[in-house]
Backbone bond lengths (Angstrom), bond angles and torsions (degrees), N, CA, C in turn:
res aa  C-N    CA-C-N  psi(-1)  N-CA   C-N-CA  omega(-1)  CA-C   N-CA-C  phi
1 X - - - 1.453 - - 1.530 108.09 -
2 X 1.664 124.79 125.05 1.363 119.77 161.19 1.598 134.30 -31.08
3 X 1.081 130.62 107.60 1.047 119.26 150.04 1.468 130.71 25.87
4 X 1.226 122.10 -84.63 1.334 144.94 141.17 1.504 129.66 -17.47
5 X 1.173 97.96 -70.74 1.527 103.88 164.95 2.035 134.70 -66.30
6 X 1.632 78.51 -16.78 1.712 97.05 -179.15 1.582 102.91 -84.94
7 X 1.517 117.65 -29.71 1.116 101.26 -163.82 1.724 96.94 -102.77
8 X 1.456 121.82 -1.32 1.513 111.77 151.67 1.524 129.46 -74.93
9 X 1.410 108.86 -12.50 1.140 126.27 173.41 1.612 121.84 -89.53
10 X 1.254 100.58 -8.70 1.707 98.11 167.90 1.405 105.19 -125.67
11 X 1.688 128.14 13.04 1.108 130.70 89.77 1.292 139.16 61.28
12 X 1.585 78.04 -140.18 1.163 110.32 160.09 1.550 134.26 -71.04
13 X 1.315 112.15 -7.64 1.118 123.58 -160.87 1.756 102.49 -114.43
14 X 1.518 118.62 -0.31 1.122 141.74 177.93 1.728 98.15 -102.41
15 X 1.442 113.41 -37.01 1.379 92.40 -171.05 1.726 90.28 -96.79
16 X 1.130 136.00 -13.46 1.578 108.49 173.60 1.328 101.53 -80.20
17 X 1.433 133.76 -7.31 1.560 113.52 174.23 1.784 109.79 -75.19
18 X 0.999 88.09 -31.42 2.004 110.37 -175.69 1.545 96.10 -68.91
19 X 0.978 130.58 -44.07 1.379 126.52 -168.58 1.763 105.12 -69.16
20 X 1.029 127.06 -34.54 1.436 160.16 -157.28 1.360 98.94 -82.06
21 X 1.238 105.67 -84.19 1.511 112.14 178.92 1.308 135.37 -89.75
22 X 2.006 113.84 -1.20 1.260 97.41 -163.69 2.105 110.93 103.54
23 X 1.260 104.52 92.43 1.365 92.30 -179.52 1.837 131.32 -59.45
24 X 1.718 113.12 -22.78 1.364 110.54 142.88 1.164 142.22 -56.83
25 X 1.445 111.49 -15.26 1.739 109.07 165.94 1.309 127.94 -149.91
26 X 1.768 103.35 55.12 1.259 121.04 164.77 1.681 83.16 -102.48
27 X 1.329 110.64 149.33 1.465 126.67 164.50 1.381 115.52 -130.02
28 X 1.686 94.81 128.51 1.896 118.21 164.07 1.635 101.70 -21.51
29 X 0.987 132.85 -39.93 1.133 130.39 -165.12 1.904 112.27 -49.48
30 X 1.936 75.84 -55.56 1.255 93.54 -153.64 1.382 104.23 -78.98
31 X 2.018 117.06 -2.65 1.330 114.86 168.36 0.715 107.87 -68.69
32 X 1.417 130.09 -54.00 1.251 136.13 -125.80 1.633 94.76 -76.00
33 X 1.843 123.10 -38.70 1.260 123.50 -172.10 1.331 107.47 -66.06
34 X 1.594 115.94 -22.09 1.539 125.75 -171.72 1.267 128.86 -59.53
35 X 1.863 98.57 -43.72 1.313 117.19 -176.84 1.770 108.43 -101.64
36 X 1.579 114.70 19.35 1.841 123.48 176.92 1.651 87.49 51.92
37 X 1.449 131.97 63.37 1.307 135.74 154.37 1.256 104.40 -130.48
38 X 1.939 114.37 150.47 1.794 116.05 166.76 1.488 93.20 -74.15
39 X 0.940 100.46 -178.91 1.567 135.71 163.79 1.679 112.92 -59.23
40 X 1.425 119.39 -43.20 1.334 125.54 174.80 1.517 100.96 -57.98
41 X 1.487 111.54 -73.33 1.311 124.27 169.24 1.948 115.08 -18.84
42 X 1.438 87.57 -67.47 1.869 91.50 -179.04 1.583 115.50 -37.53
43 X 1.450 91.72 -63.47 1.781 117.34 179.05 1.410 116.67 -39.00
44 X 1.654 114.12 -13.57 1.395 112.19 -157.31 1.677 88.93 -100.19
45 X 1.292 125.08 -27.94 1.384 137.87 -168.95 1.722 113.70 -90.13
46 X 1.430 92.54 -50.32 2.251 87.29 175.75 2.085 80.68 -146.76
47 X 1.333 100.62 118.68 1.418 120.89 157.39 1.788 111.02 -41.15
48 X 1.083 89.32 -53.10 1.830 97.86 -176.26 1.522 132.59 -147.77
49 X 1.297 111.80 156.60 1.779 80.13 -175.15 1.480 111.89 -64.57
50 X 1.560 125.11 -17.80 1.614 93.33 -174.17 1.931 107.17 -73.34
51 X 1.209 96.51 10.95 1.892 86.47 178.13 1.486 95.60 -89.44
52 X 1.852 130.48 -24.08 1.035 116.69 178.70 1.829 110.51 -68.80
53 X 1.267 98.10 -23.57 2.000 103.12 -168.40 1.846 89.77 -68.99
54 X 1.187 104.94 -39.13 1.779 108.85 -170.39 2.109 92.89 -52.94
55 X 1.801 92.11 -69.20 1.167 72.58 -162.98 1.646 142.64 -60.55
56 X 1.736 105.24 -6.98 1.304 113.57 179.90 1.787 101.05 -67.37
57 X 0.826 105.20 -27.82 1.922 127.21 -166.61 1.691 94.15 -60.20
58 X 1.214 108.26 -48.66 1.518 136.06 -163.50 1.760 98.49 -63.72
59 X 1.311 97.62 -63.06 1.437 110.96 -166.72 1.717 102.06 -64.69
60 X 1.410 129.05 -18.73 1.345 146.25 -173.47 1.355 97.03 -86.59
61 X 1.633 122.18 -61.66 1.742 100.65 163.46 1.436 130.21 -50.86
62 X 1.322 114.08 -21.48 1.056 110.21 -167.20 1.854 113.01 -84.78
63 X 1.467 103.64 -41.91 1.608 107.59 162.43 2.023 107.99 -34.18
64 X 1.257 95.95 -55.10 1.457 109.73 -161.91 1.814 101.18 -77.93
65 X 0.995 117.62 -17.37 1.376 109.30 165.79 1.529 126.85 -107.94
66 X 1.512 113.97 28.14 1.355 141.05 -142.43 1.654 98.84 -111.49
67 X 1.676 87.50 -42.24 2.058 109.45 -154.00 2.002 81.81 -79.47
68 X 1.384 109.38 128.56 1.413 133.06 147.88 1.915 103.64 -18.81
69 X 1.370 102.78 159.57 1.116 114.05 163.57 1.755 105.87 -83.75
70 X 1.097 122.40 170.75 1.620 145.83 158.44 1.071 124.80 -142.48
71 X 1.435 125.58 65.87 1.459 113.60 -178.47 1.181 115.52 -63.29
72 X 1.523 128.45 -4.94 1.413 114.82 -179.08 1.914 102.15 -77.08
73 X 1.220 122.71 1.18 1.693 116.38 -166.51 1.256 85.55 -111.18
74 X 1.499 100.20 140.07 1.645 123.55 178.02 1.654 111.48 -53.50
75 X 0.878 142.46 138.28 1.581 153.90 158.16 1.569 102.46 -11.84
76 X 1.275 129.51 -65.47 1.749 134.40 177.11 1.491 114.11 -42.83
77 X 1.400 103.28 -61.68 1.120 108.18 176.31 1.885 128.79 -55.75
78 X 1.509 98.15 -45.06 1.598 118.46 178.38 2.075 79.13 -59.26
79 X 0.716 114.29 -81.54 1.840 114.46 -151.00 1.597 94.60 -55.27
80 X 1.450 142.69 -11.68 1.349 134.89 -177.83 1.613 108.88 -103.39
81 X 1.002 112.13 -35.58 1.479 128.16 160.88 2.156 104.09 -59.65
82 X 0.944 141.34 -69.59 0.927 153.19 135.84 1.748 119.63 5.80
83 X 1.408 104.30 -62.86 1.554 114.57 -162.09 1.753 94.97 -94.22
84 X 1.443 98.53 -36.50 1.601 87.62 -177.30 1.747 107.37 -68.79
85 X 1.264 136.20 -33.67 1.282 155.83 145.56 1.730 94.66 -12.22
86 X 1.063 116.68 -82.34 1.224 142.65 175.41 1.914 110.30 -28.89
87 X 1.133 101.54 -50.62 1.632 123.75 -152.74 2.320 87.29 -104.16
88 X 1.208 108.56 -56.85 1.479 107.48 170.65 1.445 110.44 -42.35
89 X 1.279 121.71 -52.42 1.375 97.52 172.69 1.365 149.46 -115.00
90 X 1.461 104.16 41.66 1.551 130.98 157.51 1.266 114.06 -96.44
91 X 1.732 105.59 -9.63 1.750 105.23 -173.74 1.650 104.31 -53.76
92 X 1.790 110.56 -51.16 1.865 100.02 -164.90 1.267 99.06 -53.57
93 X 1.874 142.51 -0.41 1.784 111.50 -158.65 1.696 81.08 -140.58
94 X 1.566 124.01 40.45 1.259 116.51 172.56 1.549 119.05 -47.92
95 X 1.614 92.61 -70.66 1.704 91.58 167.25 1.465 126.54 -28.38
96 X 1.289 108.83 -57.61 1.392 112.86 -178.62 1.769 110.39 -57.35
97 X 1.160 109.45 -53.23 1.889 109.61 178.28 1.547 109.14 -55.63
98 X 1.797 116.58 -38.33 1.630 111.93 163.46 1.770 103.01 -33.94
99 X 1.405 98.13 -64.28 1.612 101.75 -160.90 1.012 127.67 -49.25
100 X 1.900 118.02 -50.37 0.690 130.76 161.65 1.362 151.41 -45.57
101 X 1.476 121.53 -21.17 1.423 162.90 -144.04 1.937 89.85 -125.22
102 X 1.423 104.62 -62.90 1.772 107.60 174.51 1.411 107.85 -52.17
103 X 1.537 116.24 -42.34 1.624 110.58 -176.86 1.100 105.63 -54.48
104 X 1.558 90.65 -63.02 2.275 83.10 -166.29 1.384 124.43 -67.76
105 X 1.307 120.35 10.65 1.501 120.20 152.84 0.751 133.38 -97.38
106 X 1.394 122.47 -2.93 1.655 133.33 -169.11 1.512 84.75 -68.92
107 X 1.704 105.92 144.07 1.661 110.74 171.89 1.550 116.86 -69.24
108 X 1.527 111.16 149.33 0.893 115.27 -164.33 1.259 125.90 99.29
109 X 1.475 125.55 -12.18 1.248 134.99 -157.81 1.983 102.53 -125.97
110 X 1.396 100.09 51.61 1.520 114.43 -175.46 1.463 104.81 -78.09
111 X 1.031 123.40 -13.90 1.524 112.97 175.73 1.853 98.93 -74.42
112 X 1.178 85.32 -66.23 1.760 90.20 -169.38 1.229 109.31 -34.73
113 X 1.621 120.95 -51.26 1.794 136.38 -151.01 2.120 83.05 -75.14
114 X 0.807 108.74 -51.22 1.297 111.56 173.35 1.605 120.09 -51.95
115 X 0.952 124.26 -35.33 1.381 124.78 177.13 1.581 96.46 -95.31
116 X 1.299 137.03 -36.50 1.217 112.09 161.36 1.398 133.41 -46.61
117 X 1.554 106.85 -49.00 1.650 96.67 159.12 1.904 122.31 -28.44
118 X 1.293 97.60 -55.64 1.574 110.83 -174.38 1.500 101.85 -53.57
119 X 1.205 138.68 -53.46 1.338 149.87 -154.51 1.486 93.60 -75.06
120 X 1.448 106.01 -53.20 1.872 95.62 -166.49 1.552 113.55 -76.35
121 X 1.676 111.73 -7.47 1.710 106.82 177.03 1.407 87.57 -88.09
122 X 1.298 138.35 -41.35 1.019 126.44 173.65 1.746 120.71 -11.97
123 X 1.709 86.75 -92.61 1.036 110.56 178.35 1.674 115.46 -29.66
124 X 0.892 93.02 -61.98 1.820 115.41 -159.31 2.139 95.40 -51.27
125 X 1.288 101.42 -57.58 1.444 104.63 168.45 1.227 122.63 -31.03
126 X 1.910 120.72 -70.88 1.244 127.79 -177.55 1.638 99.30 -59.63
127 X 1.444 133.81 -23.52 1.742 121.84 -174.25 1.440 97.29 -72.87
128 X 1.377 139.32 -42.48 1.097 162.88 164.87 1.688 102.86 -34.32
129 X 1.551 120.02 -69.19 1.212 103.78 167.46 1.423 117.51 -83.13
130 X 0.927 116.67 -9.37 1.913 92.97 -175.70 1.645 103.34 -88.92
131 X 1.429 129.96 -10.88 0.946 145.12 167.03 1.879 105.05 -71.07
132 X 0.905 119.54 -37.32 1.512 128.76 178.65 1.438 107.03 86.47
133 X 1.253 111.01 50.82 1.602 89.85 -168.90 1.685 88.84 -124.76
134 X 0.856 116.32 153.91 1.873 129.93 -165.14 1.394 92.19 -144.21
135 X 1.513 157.68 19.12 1.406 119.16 168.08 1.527 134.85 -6.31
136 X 1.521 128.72 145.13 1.002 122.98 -173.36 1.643 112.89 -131.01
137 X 1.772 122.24 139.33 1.009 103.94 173.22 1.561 111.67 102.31
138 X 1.442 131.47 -149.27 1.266 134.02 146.51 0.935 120.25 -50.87
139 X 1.650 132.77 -45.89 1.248 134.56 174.42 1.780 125.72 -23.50
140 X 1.512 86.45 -48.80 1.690 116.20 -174.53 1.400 102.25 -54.65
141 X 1.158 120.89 -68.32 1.836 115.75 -179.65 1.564 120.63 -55.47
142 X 1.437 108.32 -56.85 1.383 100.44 171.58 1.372 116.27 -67.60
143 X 1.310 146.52 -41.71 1.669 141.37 167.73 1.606 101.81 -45.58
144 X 1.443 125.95 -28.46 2.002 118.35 -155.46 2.034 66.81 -94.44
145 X 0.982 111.41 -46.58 1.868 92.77 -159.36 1.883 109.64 -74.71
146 X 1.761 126.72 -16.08 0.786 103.86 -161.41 1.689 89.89 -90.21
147 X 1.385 110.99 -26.94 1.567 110.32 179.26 1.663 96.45 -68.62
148 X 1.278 150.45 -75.75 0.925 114.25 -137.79 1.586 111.64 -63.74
149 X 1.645 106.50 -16.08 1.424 109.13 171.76 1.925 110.28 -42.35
150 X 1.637 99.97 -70.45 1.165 90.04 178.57 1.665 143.07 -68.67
151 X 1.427 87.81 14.76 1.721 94.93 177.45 1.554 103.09 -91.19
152 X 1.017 107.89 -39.05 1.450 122.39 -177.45 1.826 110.41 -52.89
153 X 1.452 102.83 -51.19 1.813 106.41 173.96 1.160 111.03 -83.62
154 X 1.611 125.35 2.37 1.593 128.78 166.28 1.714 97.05 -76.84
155 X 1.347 111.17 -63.57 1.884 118.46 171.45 1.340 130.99 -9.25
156 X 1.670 85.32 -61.30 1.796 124.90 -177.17 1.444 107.31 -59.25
157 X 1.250 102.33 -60.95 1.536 116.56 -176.27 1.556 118.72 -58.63
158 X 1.653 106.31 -44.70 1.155 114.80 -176.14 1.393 108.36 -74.20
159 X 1.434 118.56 -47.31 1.784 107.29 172.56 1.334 131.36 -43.34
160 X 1.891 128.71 4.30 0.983 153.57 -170.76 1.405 145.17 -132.13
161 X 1.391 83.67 -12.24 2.161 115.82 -164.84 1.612 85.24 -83.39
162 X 1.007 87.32 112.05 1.744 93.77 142.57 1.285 146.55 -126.91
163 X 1.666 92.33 39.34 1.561 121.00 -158.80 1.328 85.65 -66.81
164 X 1.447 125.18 -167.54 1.204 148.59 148.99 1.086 128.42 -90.51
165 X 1.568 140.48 111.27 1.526 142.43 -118.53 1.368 113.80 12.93
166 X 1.535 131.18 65.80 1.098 127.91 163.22 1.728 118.13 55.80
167 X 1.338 109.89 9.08 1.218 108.04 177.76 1.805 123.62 -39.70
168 X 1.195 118.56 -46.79 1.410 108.59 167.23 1.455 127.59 -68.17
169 X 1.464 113.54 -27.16 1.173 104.40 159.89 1.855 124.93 -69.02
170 X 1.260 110.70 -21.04 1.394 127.11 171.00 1.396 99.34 -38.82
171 X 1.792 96.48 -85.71 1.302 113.40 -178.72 1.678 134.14 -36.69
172 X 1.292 105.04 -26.08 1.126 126.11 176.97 1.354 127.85 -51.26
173 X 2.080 101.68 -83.11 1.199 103.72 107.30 1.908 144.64 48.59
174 X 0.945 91.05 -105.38 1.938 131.65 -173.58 1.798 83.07 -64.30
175 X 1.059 127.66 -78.11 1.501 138.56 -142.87 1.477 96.48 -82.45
176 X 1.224 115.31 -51.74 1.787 114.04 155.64 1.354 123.96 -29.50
177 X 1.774 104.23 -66.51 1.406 76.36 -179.11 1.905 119.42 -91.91
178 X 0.899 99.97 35.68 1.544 102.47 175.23 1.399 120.33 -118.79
179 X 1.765 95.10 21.39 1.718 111.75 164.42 2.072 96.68 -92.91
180 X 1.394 85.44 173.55 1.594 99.16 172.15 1.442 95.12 -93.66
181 X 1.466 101.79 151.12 1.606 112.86 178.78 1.543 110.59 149.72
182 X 1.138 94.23 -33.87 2.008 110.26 -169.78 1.544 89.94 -100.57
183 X 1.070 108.50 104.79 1.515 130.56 169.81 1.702 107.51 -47.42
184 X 1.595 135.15 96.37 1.093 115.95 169.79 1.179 125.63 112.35
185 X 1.692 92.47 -25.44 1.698 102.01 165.69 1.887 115.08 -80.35
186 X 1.592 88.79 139.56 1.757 83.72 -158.81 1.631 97.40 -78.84
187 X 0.966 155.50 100.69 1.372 138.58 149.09 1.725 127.58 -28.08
């Protein structure tokens, strides 16, 4: 099996154990026997589970950088269309992103909270381009801080929605960006 495909396959097979038990107390162990790999073997594919939380994170940009351009849709819409993209498909492993999200804040856990920073400019960048939006100038800092602001109360919201398709987080969302703050976005 490729490379590639082996390490979507332990995976996936990491988040149905996580789903099962709880992503704090499923253990590598018990992947590693899952997927007929040692432990050396595992290690060679995700170092740790937060590289598995990265890569579900990964596969979530990637939904969201998946969707076509539309330049005919206004800027709000392109970045809400986009983020919900983003947020739709972490919905089946919510629980698990609760957990995950609780780990890396638990104190003490400054590496992780630190690389989360990294993950959410991440993120916020690629919404930025697949959204098409380039601000220029000053614009650029305050638009990267008011979005990642509002990605952040999209997160919040979404770790909790139990609307039906995320509708409150939609809405959320929706009314966000139809404040002033986002340089360019037409309201």
């Amino acid at each position: 099996m490729p490379a590639d495909h082996q390490r979507d396959a332990i995976l996936d097979t990491a988040l149905h154990l996580a789903l099962h038990q709880g992503w704090q107390d499923f253990s590598l162990r018990a992947l590693a026997e899952a997927r007929g790999l040692s432990l050396a073997e595992l290690a060679r594919h995700f170092r740790s589970k937060d590289d598995m939380a990265e890569a579900l994170f990964d596969r979530a940009d990637a939904a969201m950088l998946g969707l076509p351009p539309d330049e005919d849709e206004a800027l709000a819409e392109r970045l809400l269309i986009r983020l919900m993209a983003w947020l739709d498909y972490l919905a089946p492993y919510r629980p698990l992103v609760r957990d995950m999200l609780a780990y890396k804040l638990e104190p003490g856990h400054f590496h992780l909270q630190a690389h989360g920073i990294t993950r959410i400019s991440r993120t916020v960048q690629w919404l930025m381009s697949a959204a098409d939006w380039q601000p220029a100038g000053v614009a650029r800092p305050v638009g990267e801080a008011a979005l990642t602001a509002l990605y952040l109360a999209a997160v919040a919201a979404f770790l909790v929605d139990d609307s039906e398709r995320l509708a409150h987080t939609r809405s959320l969302i929706r009314g966000l960006l139809s404040c002033p703050g986002l340089p360019g976005v037409r309201r």
